[in-house]
N, C-alpha and C positions, 0 to 999 in steps of 0.2 A: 933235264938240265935246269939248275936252278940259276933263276933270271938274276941278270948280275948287279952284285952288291958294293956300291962305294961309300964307306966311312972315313970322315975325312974332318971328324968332328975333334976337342980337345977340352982337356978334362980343368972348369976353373973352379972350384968349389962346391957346394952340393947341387944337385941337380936341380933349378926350380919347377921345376914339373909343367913345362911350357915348352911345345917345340915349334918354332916361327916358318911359315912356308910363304913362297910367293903366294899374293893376293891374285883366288880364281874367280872367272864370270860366274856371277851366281847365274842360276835356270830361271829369271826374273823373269822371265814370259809365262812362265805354269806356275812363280812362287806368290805374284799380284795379280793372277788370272785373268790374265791377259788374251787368253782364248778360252774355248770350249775344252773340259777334260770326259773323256767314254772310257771311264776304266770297265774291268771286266769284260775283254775283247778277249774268248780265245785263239780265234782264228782269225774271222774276219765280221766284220757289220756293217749292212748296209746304210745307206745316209740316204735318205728319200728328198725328193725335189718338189715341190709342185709350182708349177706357174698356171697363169691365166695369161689370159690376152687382157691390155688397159679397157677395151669396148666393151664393157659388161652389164652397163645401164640402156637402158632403152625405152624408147617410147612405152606407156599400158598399152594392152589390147585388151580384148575379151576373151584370150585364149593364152594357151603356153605357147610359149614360141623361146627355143634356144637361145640365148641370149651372146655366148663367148665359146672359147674354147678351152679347155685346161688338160697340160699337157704334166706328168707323173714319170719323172725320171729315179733314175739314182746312180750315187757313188761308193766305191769300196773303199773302207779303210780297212786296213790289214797290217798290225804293225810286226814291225819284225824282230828275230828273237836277237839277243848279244847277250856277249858273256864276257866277266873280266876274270884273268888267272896267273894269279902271280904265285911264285915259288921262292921262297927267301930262306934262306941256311942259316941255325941259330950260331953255328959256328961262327959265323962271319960277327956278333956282336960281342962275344964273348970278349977283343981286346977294346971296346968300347968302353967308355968312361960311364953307361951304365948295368956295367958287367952285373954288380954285383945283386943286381936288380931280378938277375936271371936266378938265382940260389948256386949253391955252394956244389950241388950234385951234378954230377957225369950228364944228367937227365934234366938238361937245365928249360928253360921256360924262352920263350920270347920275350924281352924287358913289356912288361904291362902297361907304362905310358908309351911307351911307342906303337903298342898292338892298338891301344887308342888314337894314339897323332895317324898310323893309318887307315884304319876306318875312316875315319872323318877325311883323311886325305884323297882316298880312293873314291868315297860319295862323293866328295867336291868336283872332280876331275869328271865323274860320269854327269853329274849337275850341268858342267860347261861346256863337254863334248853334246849333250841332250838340248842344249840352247843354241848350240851353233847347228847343228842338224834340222830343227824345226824353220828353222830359217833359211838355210845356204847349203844342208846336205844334197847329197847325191849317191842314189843307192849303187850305182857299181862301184863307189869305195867302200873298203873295209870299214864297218863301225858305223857307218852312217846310213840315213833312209832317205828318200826325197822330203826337199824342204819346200815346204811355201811357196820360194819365189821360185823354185824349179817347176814344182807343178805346173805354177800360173805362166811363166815362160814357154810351155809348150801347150797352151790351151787358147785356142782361137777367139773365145768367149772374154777371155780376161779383157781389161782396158788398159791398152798398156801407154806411158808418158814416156818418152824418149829421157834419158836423166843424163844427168853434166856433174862437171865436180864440185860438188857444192862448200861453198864458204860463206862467213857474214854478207860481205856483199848481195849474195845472190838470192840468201835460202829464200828470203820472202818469196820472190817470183817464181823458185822453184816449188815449195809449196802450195803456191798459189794453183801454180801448172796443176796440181793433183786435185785440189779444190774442186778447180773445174771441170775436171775429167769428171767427178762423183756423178752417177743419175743422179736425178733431182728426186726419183722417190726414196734414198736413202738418204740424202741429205737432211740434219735434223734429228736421226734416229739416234734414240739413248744409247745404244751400245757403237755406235761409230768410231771406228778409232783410224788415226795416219801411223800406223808403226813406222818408225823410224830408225836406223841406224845411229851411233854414239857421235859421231861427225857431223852427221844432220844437227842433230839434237843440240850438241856445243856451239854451232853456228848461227842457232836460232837464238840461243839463251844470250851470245853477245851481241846479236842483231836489236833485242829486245833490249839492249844496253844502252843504244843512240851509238853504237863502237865507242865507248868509253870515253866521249863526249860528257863532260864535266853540266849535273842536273839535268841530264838529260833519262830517257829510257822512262820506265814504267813507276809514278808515285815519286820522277826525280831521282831517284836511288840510282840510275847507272847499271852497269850490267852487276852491281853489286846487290840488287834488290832479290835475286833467283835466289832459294834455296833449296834444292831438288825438291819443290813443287811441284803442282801438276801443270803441266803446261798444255795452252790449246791454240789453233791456228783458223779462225773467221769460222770459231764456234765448232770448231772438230777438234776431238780430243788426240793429244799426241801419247803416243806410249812408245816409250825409248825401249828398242826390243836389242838385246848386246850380242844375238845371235844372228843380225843382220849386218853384210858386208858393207862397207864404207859407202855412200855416194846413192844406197837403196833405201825404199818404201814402199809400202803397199798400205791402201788404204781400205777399209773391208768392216762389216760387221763381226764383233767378237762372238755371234752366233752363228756366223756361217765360217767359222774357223774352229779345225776340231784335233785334239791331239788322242791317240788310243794308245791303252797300252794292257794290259792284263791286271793285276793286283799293283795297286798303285805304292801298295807295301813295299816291291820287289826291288823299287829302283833308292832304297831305301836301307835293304838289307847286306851286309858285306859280313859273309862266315870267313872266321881265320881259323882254319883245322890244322892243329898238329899234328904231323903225320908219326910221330914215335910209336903211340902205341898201335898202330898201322900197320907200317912197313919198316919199323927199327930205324927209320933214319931221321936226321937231324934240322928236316924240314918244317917248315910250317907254309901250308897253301891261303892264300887269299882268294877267295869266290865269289862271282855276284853275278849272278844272270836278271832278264827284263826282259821285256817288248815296247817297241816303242814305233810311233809313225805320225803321219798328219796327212789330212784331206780337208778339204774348204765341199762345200753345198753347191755353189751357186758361182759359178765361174764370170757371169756378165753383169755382177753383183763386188765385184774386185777390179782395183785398178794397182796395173804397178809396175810404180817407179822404178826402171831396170835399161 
């Protein structure tokens, strides 16, 4: 059964060769690499641990003597497969205002700017569903793998900050709250990041304003001084992750955060097969399969806000 079709478009002069869709969350977390990417996973791989104990200097002697202990764990990443499949009847465009786009024969075409507007529509859509899942999925739904903060919510190790609803008012102190969670041997580390949520992040950017307190905020500028810059909090870099739920963070190094997925091509490619010379009928299929998942290293190395 071919997935149903509403055109509901009208015909005003020549086509400009543009079709407008709601504005999608881009995959900004994998597209300014914001974590680790392990493509070429087919199955699964594993993520090696190692620690020490801090006590590993010691007095000289005259002999070997053990010094620490160091302990070699690991985790699995394993992403999972998905598939997108849509079926669309070229019938259904034929009384569309770019009928004639399809040619004149019984055996007509899919209009070709729209085989394009979806492609690009369908990657978009896997783009923001693949940003909300690294963040907030949860594998017993459909479509989705565990995310971030599900792992770290069920991991004894994580550091976790009790979190509130955060507004100008407050963000500082709540940010602050994570600051101080951080060990102190990450603190300082070049890849440190506080991922943030969009809510977070806006509350910060007017905080940083004076609340629109006239010459106030950063250089005097008022919260007018931001320009989606990069923004930091007592020397920790923030990265606004849009696949994380309102009122969350976690704070973590971008190397012990890891996304796998198989051929990094696949979440990329979207085949539109005509099915006429197939099975004679007046279909055309949308396909795109992937794998996709996430695992962090070091669980007492994460804190988060949840």
């Amino acid at each position: 059964m071919a997935t149903t079709t509403s055109i509901t478009t009208t015909y005003a002069g020549q086509f400009a060769g543009k079709y407008i869709s709601a504005a999608l969350l881009s995959g900004i977390t994998l597209d300014k690499g914001g974590i680790e990417i392990k493509p070429n996973i087919k199955f699964k791989e594993v993520i090696k641990k190692l620690a020490t104990d801090s006590n590993v200097i010691k007095d000289a002697t005259c002999d070997f003597v053990d010094t620490g202990a160091l302990t070699l764990t690991e985790r699995v990443i394993q992403p999972k497969e998905f598939q997108v499949n849509l079926e669309l009847c070229k019938k259904d465009f034929r009384s569309d205002w770019e009928a004639v786009e399809m040619g004149y024969s019984a055996f007509d075409n899919l209009p070709p700017k729209f085989s394009d507007y979806l492609i690009g529509h369908v990657s978009g859509l896997v783009a923001e569903k693949t940003e909300n899942n690294i963040w907030k999925g949860v594998n017993g739904n459909a479509g989705e793998f565990d995310g971030f903060t599900v792992l770290a919510a069920a991991d004894g190790d994580v550091i976790d900050v009790a979190a509130a609803t955060v507004t100008s008012v407050n963000v500082v102190a709540q940010l602050g709250a994570i600051v101080d969670a951080i060990p102190a041997t990450l603190y300082g580390k070049e890849d440190l990041h506080i991922y943030i949520s969009q809510n977070i992040a806006r509350a910060y950017v007017r905080a940083l304003g004076g609340f629109a307190a006239t010459n106030s905020g950063v250089d005097a500028k008022s919260h007018m001084w931001y320009g989606d810059g990069a923004l930091t909090f007592d020397g920790v870099k923030l990265f606004v992750a849009n696949g994380l739920a309102d009122n969350r963070a976690m704070a973590a190094q971008k190397s012990n955060l890891f996304f796998g997925t198989g051929l990094l091509s696949d979440s990329n490619e979207v085949k539109v097969i005509d099915m006429a010379d197939l099975d004679g009928s007046q279909n055309v299929r949308v396909v795109m399969r992937f794998t996709a998942g996430v695992q962090y290293g070091i669980g007492s190395e994460i804190v988060l806000y949840s």
